[in-house]
PDB file of the backbone (N, CA, C, O) and the ligand in Angstrom, with CONECT records:
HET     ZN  A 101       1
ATOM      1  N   UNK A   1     120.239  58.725  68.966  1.00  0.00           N
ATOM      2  CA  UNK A   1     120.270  59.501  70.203  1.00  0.00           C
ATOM      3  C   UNK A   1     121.694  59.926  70.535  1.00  0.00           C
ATOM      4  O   UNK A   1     122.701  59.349  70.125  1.00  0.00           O
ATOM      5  N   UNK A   2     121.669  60.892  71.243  1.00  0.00           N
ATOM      6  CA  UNK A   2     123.381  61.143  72.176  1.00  0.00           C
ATOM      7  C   UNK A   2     123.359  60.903  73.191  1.00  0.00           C
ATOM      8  O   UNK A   2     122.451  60.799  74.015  1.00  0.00           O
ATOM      9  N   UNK A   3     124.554  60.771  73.224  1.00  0.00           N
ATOM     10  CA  UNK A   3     125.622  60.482  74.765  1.00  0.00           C
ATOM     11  C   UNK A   3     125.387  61.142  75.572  1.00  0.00           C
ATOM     12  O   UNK A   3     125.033  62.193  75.038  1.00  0.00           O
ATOM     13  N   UNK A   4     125.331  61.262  76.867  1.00  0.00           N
ATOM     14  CA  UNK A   4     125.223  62.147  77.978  1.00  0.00           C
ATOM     15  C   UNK A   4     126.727  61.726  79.368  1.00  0.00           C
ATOM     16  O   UNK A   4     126.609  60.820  80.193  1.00  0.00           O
ATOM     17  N   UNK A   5     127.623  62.382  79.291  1.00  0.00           N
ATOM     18  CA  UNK A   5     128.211  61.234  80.333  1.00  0.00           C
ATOM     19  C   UNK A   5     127.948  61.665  81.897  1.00  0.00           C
ATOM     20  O   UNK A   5     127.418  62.701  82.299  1.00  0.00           O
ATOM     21  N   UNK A   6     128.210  61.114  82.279  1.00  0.00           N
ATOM     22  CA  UNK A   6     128.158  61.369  84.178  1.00  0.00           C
ATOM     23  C   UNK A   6     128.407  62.469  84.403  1.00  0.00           C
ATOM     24  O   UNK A   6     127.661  63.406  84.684  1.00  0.00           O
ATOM     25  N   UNK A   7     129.933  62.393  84.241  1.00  0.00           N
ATOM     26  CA  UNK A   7     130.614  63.973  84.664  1.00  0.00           C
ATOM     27  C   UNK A   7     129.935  65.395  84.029  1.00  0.00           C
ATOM     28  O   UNK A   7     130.096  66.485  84.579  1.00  0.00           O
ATOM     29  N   UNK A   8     129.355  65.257  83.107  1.00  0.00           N
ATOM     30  CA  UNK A   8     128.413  66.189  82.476  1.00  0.00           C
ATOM     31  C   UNK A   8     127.391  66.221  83.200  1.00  0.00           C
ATOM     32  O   UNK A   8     127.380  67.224  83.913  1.00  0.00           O
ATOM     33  N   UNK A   9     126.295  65.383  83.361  1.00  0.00           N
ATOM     34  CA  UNK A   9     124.982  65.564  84.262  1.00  0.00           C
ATOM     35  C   UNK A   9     125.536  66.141  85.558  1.00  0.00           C
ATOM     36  O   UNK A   9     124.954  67.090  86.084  1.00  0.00           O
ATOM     37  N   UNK A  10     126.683  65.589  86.125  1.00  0.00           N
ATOM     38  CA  UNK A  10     126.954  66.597  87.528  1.00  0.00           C
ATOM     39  C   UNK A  10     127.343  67.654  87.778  1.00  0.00           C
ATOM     40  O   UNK A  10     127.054  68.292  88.790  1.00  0.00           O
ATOM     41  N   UNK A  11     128.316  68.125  86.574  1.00  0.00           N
ATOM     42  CA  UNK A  11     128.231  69.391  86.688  1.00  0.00           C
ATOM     43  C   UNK A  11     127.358  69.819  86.098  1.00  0.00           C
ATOM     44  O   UNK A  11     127.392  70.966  86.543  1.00  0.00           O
ATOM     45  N   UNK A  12     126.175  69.811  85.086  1.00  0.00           N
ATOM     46  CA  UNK A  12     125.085  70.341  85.147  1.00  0.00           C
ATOM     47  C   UNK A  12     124.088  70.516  86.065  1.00  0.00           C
ATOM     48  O   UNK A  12     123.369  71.513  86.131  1.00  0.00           O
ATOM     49  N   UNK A  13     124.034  69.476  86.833  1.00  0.00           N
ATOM     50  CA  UNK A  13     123.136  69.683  88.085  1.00  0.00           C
ATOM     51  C   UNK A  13     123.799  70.785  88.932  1.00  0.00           C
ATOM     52  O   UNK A  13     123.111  71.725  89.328  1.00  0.00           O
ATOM     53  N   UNK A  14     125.283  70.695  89.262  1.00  0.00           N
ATOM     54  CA  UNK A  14     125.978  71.537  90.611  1.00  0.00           C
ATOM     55  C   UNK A  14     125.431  73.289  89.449  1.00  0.00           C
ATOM     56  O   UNK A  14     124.850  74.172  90.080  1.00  0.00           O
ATOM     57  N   UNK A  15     125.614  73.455  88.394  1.00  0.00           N
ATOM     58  CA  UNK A  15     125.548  74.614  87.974  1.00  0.00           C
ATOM     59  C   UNK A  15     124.014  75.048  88.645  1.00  0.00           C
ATOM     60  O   UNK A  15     123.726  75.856  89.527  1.00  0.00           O
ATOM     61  N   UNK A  16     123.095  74.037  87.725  1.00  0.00           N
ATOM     62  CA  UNK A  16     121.852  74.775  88.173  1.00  0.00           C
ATOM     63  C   UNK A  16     121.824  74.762  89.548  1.00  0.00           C
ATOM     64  O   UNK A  16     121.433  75.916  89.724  1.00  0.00           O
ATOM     65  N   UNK A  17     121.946  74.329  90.591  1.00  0.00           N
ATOM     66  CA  UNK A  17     121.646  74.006  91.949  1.00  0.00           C
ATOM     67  C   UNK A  17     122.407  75.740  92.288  1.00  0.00           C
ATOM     68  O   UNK A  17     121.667  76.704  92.489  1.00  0.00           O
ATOM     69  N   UNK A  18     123.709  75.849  92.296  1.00  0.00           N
ATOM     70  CA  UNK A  18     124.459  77.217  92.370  1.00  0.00           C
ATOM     71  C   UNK A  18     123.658  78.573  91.718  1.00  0.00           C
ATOM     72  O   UNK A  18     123.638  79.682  92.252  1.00  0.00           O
ATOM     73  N   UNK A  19     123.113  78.273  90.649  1.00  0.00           N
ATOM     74  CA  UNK A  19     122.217  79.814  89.999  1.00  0.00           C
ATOM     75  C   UNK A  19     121.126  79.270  91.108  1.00  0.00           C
ATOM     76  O   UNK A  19     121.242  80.011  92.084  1.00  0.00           O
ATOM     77  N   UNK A  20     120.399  78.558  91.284  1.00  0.00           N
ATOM     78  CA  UNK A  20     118.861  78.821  92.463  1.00  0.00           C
ATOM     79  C   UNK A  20     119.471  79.221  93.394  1.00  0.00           C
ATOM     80  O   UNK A  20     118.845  80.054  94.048  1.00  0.00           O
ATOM     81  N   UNK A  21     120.913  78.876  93.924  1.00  0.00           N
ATOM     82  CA  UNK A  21     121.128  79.488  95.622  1.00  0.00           C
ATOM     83  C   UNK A  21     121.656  80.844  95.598  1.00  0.00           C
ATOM     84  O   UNK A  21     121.801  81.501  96.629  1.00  0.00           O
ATOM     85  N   UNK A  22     122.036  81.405  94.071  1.00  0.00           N
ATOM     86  CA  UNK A  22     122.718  82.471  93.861  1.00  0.00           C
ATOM     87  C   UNK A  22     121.415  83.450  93.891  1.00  0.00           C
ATOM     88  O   UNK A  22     121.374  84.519  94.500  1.00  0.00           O
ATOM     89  N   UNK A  23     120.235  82.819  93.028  1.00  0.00           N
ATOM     90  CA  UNK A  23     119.127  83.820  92.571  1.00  0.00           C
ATOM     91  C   UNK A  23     118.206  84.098  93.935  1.00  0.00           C
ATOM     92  O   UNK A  23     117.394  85.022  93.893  1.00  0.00           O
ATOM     93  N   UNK A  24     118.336  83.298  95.136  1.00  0.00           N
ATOM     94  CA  UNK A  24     117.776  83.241  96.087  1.00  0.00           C
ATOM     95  C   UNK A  24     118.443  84.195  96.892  1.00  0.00           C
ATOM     96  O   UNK A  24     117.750  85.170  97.180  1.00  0.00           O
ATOM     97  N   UNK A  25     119.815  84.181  97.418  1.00  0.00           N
ATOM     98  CA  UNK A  25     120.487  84.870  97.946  1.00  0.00           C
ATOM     99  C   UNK A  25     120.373  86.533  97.385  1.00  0.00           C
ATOM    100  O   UNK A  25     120.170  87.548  98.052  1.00  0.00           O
ATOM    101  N   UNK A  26     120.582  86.382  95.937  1.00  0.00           N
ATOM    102  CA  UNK A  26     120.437  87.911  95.612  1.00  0.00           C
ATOM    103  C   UNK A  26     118.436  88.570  95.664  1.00  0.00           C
ATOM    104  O   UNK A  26     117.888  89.671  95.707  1.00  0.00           O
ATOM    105  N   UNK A  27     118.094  87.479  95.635  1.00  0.00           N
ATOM    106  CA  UNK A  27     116.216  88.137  95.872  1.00  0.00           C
ATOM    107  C   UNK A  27     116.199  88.444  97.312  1.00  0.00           C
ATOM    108  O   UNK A  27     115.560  89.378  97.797  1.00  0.00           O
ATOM    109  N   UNK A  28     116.931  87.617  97.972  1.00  0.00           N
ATOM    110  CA  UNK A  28     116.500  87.707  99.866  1.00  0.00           C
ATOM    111  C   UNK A  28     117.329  89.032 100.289  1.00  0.00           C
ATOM    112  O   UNK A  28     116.742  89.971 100.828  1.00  0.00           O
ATOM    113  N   UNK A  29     118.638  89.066 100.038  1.00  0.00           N
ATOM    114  CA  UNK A  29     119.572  90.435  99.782  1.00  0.00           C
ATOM    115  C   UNK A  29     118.569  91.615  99.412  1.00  0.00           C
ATOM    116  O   UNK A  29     118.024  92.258 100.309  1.00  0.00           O
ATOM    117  N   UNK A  30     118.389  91.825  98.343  1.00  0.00           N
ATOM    118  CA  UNK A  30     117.830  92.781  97.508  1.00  0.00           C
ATOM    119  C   UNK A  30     115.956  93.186  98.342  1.00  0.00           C
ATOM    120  O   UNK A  30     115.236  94.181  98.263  1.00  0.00           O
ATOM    121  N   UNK A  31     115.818  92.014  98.976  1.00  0.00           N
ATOM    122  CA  UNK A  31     114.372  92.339  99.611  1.00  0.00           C
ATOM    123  C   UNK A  31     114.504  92.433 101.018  1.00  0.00           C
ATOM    124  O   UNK A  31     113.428  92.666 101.569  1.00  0.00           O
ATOM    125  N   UNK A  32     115.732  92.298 101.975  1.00  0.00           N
ATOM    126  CA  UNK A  32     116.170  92.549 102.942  1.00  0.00           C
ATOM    127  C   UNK A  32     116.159  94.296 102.977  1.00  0.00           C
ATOM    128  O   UNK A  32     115.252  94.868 103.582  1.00  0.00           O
ATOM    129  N   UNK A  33     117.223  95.062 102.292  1.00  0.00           N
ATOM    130  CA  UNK A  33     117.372  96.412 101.948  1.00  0.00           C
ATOM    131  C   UNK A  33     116.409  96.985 101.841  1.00  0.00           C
ATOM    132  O   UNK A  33     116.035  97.887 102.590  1.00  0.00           O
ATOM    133  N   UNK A  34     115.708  96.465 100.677  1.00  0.00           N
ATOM    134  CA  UNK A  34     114.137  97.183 100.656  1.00  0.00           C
ATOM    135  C   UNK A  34     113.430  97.260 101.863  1.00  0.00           C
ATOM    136  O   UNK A  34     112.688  98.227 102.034  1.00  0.00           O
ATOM    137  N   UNK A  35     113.537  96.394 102.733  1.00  0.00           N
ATOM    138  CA  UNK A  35     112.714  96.290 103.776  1.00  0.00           C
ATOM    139  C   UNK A  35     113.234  97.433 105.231  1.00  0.00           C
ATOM    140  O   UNK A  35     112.583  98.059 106.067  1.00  0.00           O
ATOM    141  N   UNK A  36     114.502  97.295 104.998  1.00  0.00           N
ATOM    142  CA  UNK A  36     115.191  98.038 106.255  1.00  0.00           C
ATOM    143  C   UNK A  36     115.265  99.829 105.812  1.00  0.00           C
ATOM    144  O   UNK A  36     115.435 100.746 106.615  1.00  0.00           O
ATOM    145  N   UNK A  37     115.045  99.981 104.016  1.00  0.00           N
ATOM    146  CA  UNK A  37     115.110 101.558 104.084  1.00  0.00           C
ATOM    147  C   UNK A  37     113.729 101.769 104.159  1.00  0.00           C
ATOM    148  O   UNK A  37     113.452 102.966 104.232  1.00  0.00           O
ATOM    149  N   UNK A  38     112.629 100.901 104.168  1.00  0.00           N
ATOM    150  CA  UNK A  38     111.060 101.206 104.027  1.00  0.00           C
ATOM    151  C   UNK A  38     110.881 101.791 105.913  1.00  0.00           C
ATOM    152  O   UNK A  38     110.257 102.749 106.369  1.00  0.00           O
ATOM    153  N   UNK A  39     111.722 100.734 106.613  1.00  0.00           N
ATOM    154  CA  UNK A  39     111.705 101.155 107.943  1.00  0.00           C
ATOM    155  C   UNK A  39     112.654 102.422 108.728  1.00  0.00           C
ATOM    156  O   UNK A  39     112.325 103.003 109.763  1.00  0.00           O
ATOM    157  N   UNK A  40     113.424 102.566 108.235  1.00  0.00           N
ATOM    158  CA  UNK A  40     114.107 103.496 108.060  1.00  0.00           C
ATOM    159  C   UNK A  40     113.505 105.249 108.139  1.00  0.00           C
ATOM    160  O   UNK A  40     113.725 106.217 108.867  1.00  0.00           O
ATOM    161  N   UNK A  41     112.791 105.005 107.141  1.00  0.00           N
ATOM    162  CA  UNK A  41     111.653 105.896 106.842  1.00  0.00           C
ATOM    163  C   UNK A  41     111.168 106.745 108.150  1.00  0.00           C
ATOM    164  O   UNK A  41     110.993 107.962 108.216  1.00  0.00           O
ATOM    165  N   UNK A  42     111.044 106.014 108.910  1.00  0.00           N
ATOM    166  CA  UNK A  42     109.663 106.276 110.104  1.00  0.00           C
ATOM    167  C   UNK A  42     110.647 106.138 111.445  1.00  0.00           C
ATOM    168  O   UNK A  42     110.156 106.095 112.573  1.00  0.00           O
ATOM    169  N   UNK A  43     111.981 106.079 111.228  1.00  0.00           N
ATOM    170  CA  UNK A  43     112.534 106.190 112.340  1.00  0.00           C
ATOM    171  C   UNK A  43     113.260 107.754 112.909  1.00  0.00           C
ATOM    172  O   UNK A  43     113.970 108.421 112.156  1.00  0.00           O
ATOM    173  N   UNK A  44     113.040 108.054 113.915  1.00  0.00           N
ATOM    174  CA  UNK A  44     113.275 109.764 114.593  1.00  0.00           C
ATOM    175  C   UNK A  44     114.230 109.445 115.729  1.00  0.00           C
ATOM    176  O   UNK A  44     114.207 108.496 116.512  1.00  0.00           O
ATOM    177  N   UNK A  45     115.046 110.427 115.637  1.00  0.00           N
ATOM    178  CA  UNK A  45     115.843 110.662 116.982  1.00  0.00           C
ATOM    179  C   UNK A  45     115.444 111.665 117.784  1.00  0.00           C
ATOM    180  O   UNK A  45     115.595 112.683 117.108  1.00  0.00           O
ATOM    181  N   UNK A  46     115.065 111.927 118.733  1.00  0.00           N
ATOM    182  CA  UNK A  46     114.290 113.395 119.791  1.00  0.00           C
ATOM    183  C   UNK A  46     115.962 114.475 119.647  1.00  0.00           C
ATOM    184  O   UNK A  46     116.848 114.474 120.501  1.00  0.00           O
ATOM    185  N   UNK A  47     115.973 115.087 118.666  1.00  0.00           N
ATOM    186  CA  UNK A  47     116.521 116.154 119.314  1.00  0.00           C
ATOM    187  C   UNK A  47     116.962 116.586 120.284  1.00  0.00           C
ATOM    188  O   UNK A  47     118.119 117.007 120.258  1.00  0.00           O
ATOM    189  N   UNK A  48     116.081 116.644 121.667  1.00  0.00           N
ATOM    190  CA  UNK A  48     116.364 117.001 122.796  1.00  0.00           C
ATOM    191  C   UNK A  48     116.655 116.031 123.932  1.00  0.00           C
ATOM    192  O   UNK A  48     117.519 116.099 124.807  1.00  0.00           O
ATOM    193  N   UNK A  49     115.773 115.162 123.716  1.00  0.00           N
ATOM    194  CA  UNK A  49     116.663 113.967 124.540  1.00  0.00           C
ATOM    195  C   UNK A  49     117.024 112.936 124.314  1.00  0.00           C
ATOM    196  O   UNK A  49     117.272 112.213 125.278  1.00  0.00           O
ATOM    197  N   UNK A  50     117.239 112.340 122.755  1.00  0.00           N
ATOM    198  CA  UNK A  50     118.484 111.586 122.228  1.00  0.00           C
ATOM    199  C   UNK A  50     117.625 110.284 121.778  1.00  0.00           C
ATOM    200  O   UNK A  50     118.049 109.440 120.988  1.00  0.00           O
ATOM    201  N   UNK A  51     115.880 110.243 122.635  1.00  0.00           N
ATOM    202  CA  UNK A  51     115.444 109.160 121.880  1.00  0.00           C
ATOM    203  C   UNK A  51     115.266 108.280 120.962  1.00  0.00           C
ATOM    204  O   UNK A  51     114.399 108.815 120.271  1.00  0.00           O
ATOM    205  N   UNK A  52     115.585 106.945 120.327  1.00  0.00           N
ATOM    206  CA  UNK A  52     115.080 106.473 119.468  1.00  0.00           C
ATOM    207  C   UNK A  52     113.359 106.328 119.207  1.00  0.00           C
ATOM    208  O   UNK A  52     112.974 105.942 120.310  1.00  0.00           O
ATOM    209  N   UNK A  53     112.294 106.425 118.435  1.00  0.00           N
ATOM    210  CA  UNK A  53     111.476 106.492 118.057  1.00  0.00           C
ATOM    211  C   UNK A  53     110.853 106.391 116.738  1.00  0.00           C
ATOM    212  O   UNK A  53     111.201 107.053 115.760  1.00  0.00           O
ATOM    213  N   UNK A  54     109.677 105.311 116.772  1.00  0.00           N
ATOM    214  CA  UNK A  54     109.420 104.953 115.498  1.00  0.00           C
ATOM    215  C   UNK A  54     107.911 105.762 115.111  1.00  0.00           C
ATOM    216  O   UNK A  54     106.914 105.601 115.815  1.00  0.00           O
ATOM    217  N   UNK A  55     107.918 106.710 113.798  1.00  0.00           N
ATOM    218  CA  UNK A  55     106.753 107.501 113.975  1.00  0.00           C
ATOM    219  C   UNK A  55     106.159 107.052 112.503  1.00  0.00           C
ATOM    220  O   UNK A  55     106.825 107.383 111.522  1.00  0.00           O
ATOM    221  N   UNK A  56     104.979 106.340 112.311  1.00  0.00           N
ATOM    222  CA  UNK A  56     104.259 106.014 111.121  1.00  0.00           C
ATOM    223  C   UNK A  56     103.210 106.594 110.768  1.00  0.00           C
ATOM    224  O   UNK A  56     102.267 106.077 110.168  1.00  0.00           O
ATOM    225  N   UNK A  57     103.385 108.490 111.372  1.00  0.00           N
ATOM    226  CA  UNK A  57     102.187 109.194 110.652  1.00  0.00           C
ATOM    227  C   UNK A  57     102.967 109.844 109.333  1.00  0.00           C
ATOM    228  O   UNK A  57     104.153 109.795 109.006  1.00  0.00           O
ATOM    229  N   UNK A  58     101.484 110.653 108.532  1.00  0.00           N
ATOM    230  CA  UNK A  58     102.461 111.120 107.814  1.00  0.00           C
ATOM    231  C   UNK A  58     102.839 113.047 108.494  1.00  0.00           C
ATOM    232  O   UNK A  58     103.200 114.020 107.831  1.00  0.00           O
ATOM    233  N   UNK A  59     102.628 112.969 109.625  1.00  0.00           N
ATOM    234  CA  UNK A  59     103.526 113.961 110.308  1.00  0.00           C
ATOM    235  C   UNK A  59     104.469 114.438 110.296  1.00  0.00           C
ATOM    236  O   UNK A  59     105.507 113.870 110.635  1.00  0.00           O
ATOM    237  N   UNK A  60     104.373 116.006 109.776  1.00  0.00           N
ATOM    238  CA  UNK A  60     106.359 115.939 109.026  1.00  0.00           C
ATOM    239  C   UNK A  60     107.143 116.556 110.024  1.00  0.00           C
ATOM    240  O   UNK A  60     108.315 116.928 109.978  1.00  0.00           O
ATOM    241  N   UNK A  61     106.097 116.617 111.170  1.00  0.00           N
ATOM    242  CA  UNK A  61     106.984 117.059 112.615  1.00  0.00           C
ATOM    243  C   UNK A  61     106.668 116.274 113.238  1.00  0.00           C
ATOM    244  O   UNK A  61     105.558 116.587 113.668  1.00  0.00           O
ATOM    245  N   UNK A  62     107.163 114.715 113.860  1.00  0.00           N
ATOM    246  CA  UNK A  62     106.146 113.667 114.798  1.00  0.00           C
ATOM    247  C   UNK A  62     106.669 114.674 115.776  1.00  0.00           C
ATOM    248  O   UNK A  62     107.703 115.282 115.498  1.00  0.00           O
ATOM    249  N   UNK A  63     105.788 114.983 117.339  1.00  0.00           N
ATOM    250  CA  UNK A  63     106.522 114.807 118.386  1.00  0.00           C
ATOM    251  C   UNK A  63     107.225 113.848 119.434  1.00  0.00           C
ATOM    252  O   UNK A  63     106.712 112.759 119.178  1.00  0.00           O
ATOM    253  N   UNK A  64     107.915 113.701 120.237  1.00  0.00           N
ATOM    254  CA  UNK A  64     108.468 113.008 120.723  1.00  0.00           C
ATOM    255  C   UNK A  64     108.007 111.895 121.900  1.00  0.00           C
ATOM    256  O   UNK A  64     108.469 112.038 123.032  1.00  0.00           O
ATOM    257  N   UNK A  65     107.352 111.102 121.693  1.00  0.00           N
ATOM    258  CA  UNK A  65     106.791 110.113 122.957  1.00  0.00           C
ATOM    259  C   UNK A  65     107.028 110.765 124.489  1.00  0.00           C
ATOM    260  O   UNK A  65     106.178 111.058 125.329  1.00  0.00           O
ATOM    261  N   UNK A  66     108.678 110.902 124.554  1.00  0.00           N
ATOM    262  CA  UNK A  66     109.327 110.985 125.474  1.00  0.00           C
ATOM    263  C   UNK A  66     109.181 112.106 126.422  1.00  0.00           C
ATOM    264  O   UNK A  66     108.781 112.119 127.586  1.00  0.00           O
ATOM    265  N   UNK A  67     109.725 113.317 125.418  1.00  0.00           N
ATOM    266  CA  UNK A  67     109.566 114.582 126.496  1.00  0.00           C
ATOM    267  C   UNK A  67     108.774 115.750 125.535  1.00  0.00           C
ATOM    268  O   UNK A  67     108.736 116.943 125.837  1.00  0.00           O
ATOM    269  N   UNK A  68     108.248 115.253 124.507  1.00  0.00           N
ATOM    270  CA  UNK A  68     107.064 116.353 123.707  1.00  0.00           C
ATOM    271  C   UNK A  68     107.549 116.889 122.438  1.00  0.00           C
ATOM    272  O   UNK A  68     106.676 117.314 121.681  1.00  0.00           O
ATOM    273  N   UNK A  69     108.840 116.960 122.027  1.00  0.00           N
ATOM    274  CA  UNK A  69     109.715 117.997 121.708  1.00  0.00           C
ATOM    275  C   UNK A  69     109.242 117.536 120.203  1.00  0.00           C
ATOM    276  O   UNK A  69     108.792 116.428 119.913  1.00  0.00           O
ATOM    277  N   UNK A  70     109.434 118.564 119.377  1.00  0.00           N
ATOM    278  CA  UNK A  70     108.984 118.413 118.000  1.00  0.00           C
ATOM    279  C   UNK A  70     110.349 118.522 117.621  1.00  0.00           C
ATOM    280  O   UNK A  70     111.302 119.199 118.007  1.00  0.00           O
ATOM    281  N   UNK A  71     110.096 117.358 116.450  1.00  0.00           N
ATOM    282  CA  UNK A  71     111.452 116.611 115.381  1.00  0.00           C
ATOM    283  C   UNK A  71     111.179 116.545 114.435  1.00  0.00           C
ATOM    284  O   UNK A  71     110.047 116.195 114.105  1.00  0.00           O
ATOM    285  N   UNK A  72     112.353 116.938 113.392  1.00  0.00           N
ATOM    286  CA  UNK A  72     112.192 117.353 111.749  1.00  0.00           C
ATOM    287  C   UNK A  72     112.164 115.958 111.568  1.00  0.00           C
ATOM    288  O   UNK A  72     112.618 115.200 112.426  1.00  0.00           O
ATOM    289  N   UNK A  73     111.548 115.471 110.268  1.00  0.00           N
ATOM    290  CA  UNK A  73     111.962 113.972 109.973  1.00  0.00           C
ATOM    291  C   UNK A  73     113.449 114.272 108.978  1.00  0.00           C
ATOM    292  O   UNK A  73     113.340 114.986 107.981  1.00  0.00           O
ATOM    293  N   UNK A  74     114.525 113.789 109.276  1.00  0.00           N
ATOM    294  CA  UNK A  74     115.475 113.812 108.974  1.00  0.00           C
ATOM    295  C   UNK A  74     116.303 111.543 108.077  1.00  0.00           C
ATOM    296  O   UNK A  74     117.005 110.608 108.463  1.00  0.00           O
ATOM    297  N   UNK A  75     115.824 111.784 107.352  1.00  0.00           N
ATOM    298  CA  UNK A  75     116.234 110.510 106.893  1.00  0.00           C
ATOM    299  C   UNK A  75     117.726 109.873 108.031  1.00  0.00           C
ATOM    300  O   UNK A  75     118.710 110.522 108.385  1.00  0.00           O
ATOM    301  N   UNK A  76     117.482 108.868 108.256  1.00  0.00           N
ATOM    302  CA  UNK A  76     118.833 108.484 108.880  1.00  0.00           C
ATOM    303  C   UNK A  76     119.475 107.572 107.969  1.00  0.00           C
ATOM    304  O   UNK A  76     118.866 106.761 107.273  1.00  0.00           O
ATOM    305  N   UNK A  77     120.899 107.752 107.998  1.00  0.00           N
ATOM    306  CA  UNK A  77     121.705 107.105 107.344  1.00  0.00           C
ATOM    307  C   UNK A  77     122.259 105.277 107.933  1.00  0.00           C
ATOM    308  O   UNK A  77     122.116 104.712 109.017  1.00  0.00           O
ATOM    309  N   UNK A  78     122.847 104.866 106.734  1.00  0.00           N
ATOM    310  CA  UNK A  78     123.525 104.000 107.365  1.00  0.00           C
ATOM    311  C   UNK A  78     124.901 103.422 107.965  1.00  0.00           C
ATOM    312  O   UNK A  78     125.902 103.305 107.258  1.00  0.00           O
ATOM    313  N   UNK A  79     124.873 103.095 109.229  1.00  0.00           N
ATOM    314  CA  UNK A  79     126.658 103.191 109.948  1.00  0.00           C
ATOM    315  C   UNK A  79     127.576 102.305 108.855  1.00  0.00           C
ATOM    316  O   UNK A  79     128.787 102.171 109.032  1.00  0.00           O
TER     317      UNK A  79
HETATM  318 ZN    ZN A 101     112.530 113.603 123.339  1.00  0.00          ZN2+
END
């Protein structure tokens, strides 16, 4: 059989323990984004009176809750 010493099993453990918190962090990251441009999507500003508004038809003019006004869907960016 072989040797295994201490200092080896611990940094083998700290490695793997670091790739699961790394692979977690980059899945939760990576599915965060996805989630905020999916919402993104469906978000409108009123043209005319500055509203925020969330529109989930596929309406490519929603009108405006607020004061009626028809709005291009215009992708919004990020600040
Ligand atoms: Zn409006």
């Amino acid at each position: 059989m072989f040797e295994i010493s201490l200092p080896y099993i611990i940094v083998a453990y700290l490695a793997v323990i670091l790739a699961v918190l790394f692979g977690v962090w980059v899945t939760g990251d990576w599915s965060r984004k996805r989630r905020e441009k999916q919402d993104r999507k469906f978000r409108l500003v009123c043209n005319i009176c500055g509203m925020p508004y969330e529109d989930r038809t596929r309406d490519p003019i929603p009108p405006c809750p607020n004061c009626d006004a028809l709005n291009e869907r215009i992708g919004l960016r990020d600040l």
